[in-house]
N, C-alpha and C positions, 0 to 999 in steps of 0.2 A: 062306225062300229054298231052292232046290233044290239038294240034295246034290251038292257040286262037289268034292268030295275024291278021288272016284276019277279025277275030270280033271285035264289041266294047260292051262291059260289062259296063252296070250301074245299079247304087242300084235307091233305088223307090226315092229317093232325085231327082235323076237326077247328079250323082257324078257318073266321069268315071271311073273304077276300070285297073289300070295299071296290065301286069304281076305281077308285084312285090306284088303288092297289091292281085292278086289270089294266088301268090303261098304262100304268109301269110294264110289267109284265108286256103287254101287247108292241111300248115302245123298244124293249129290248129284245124281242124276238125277232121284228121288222127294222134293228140296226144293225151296220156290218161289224159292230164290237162282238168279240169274242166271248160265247158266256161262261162266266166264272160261277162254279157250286158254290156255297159258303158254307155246307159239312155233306158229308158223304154219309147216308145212312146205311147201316148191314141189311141186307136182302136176306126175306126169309122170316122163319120164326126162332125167337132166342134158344141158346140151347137148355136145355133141362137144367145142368149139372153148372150150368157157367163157366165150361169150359170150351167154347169154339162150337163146333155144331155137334148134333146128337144122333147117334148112328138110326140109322130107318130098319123097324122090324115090320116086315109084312108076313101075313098067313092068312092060309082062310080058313071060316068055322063054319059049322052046320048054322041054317037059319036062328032054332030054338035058341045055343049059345050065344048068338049074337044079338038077339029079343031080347034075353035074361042080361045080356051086359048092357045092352041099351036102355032099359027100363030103368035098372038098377044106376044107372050113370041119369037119368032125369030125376031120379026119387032126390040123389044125393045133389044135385046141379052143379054135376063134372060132365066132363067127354066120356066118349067107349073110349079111348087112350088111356085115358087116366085111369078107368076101371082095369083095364087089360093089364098096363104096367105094375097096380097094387097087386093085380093076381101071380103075376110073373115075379112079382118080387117076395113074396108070399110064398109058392113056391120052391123058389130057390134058395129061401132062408131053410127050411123045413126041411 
């Protein structure tokens, strides 16, 4: 096996993966047992509302409106989403 000591290996957790823990890994990849998951994670990003996924709005805007929600989205340390959706909901209240 290739010298992994001067690296550090982590899963998309953020969990450091020891030798021991590769050369597990590397023994069940190179056995003819069948690999079993131990949890299935949802693909994607959670939905807004908590309820299953969250419908996608796309548009396009002039440059200047998308500067002004982008700026406005770093002042506050949100996304342009976040910006767009207060406006939309804002809006539609009104």
């Amino acid at each position: 096996m290739a010298d992994l000591k001067e690296k550090t290996i982590t899963t998309a957790t953020g969990e450091v993966l020891t030798e021991e823990d590769i050369e597990k890994i590397a023994d069940e990849i190179e056995s003819d047992a069948p690999v079993v998951f131990e949890a299935m994670r949802p693909v994607g990003r959670p939905s807004l509302d908590g309820n299953g996924t969250s419908p996608r709005l796309s548009f396009r805007v002039p440059r200047e409106l998308y500067d002004a929600a982008a700026e406005r989205a770093i002042e506050e340390e949100r996304t342009v989403s976040a910006v767009a959706r207060e406006a939309l909901e804002k809006y539609l209240a009104g």
